[in-house]
N, C-alpha and C positions, 0 to 999 in steps of 0.2 A: 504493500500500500504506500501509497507515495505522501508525503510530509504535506501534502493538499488536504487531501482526506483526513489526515488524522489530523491536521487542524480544524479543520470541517466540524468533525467530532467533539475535540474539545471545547469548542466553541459550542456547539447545540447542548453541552452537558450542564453549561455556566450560560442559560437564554437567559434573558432579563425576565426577571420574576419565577425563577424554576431552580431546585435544586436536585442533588439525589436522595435517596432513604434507602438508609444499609440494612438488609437482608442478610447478612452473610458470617451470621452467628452459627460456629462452630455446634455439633449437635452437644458437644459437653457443655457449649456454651445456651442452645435452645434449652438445656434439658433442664438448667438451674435455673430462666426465668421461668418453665413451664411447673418445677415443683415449686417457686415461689408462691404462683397463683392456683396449685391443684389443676393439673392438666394433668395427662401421662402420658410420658415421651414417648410417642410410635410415629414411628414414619409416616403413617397417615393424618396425625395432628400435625406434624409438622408439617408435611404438605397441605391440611386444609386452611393451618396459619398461613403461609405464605400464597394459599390461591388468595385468600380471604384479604390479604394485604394487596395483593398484583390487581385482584380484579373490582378493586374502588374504583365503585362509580366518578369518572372526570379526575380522576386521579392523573392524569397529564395533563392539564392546566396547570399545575403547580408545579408537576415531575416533570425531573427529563432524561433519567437516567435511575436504576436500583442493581446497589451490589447484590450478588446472590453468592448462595453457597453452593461448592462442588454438587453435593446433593440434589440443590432446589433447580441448576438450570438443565437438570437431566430431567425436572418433572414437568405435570401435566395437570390441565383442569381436572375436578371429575368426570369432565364431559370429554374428554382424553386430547383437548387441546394444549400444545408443550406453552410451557408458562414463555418462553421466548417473542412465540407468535402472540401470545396475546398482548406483551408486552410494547412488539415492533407495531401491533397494528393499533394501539393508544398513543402511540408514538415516544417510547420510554427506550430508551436506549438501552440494553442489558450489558452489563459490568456484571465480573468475577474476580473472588477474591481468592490469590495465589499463592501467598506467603502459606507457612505450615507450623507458625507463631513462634514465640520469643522462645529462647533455650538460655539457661546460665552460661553466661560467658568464662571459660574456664579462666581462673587465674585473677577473676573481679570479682570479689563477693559482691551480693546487691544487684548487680550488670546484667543486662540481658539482651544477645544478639537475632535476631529473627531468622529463621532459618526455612530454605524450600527453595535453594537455587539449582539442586542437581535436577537434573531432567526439567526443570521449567521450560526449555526452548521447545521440548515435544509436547508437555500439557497448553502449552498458550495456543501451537496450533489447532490442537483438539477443540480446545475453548473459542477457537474462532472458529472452527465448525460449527460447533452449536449454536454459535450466531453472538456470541460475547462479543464485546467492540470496546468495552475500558478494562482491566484490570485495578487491581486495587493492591499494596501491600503496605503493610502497619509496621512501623519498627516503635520499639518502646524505649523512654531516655525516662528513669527513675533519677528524682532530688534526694540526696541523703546527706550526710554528714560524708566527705570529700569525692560525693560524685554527685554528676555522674564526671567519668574519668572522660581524657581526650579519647584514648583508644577506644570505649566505648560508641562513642559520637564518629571515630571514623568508621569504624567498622560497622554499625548499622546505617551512615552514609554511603558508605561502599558498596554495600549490598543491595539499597534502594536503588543507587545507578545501576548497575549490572541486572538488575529485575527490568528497570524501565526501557535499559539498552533492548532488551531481549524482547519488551511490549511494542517496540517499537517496529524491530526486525518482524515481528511477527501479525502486524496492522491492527497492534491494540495501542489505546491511548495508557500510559501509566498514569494510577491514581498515585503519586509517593506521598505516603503519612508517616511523618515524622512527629509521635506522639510522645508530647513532654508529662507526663503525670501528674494529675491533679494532688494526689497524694502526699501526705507531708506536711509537716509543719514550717516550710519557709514560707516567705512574704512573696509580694508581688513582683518586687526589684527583683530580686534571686529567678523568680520566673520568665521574667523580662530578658534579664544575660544569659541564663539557659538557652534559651528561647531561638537567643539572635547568635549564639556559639552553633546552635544545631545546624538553623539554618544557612548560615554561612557553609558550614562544611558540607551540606548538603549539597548546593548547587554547586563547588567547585565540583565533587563527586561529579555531579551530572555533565560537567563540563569535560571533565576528565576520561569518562566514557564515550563523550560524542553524543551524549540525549540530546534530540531538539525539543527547544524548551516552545515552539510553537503547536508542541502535540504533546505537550503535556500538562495534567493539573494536579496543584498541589491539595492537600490535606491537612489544614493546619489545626492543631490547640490553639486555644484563646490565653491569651498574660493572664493568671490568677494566680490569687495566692491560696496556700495547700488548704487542703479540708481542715486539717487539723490544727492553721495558725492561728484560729482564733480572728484572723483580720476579716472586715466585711470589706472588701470593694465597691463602691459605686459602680455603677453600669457603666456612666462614663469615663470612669477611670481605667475601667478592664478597655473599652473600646478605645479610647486614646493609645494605652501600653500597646496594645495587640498591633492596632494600626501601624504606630511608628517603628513597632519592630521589623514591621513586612516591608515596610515603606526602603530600610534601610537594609534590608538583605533580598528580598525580593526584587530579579528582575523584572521589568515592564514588557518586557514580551511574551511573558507568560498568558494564555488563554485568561485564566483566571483562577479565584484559590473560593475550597470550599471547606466550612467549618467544620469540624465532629464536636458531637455536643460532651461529651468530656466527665460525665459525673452531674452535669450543672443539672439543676432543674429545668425540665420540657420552659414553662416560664423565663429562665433566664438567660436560655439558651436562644431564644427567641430576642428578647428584649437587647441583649448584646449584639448580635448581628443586625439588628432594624438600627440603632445607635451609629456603628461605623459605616452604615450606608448614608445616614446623615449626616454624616462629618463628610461626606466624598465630595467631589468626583475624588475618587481612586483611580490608582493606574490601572487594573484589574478589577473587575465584576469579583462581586464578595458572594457568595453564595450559601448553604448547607449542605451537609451529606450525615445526619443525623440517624440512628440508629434508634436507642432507647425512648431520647426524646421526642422521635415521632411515633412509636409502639404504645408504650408504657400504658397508657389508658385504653387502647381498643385491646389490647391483651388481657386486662382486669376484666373490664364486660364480655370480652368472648369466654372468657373462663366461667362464667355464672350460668354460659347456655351455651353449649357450641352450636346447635344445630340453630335455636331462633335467635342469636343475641349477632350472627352474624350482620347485617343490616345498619343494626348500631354501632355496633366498631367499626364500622367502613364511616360512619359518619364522621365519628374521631381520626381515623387516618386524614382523611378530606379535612379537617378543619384543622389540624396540625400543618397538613401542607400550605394550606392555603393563608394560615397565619406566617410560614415562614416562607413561602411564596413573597406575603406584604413585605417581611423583614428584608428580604434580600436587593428590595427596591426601595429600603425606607421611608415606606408607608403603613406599618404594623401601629397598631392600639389596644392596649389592652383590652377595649372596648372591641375591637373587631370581628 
């Protein structure tokens, strides 16, 4: 695929007023929201969760892209339509998520490098078989008492270029997430130079491998301070930090960057991203690619009824979208 198309792509992934919704929880990871709420982890709930999330009604007015998991984009409606075509024919871009998650990094207590690069260059083809067109890979950068280390931060920069090189060769757009951990008792500052350490080493990486950065989109954390500091942030203070961090490591030829909602509450995950679109024009379209905070409540009502409650949790997907739809064009209210 020629660096045309896959700007094409990135660009339709970052439209104005659309983001993505991550799909692409690991089944260890489906299985611990599903016995949160009393579900029971069978391949069939999880597929009728994720028919039940793909087939919201007008769900592409706000969407424009959902990561899926290895699992979900082999599946089908119950009416044996593959979740791909219903996806392409709403007009939702389908993304796969490729990485095979963080592993201790030997020799760094704390440190944890993402792993799932051998054979990537045969699964990305398969995955563009099936009709995938983004990938997605998460590297994890934990705050602690004197990390995270450099080797840390180059070595899961290294790895996100070498993923991306590979999405490229093979005509998928890379999502690279470079996720700074909310976790922790540092402040906001401490988050802030984290932050702009990662990403700087980031993009040399991608430079270093030959990524073009016209067919690729980032995945960023928002600047906060840890769960556990104790510190409240103002909305606009997370949006000022987060902005100027991007501002000064972030090139402008980038497509554009989409947020992950991080821990933060659905509410302020929303309220941050409407915030830094106010303060724009930005170099790049701000967008979401939200996981939790777009599920979180149509999961609770599906849970009280799978068979009839379905209907009402499409509603809640559709008004999460369509609230972070508003945010991504800085017109969200709380009132909306």
């Amino acid at each position: 695929m020629s660096i045309e198309q896959l700007a094409e792509t990135a660009q339709a992934m970052v439209a104005a007023g659309k983001g993505i919704i991550a799909i692409d929880e690991s089944n260890n990871t489906i299985k611990k929201r599903f016995d949160g709420v009393g579900i029971a982890d069978s391949e069939e709930n999880r597929r009728a969760y994720r028919e039940l999330l793909l087939t919201t009604p007008k769900l592409g007015d706000y969407i424009s892209g959902a990561i899926l998991y290895d699992e979900t984009i082999r599946q089908s409606t119950k009416a044996g339509v593959p979740f791909t075509k219903v996806m392409l024919d709403n007009g939702i871009i389908p993304g796969i998520k490729v990485d095979k998650g963080p592993q201790p990094l030997a020799g760094f207590p704390g440190e944890v490098v993402t792993e799932g690069l051998d054979g990537l260059r045969e699964r990305l083809q398969e995955y563009y078989k099936l009709g995938a067109r983004f990938a997605k890979w998460r590297a994890v950068i934990n705050i602690g008492d004197d990390i995270p280390s450099g080797t840390c931060i180059e070595a899961n920069s290294h790895a996100l270029a070498r993923y991306a090189a590979l999405c490229q060769e093979a005509g998928l757009v890379p999502m690279v997430e470079p996720e700074v951990i909310m976790d922790g008792a540092h402040d906001i500052e401490t988050c802030y130079e984290v932050s702009e350490v990662v990403l700087r080493s980031l993009f040399d990486a991608l430079y270093q491998q030959s990524v073009m950065l016209e067919g690729t989109i980032l995945k960023a954390s928002m600047v906060l301070p840890g769960k556990d500091s104790g510190e409240q942030a103002s909305v606009e203070e997370v949006a000022e930090s987060t902005l100027m961090c991007l501002k000064s490591t972030v090139p402008a030829i980038l497509p554009g960057i989409v947020f992950l909602s991080g821990g933060q509450s659905d509410e302020d995950a929303t309220a941050h991203l409407d915030a830094m679109n106010r303060m724009g024009p930005n170099p790049w379209p701000l967008s979401f690619s939200y996981g939790r905070a777009m599920q979180s409540a149509a999961l609770k009502l599906w849970s009280q009824d799978l068979v009839n409650n379905v209907g009402k949790a499409q509603q809640t997907v559709f008004a999460r979208a369509r609230d972070n739809g508003l945010a991504a064009l800085g017109q969200w209210s709380q009132s909306s």
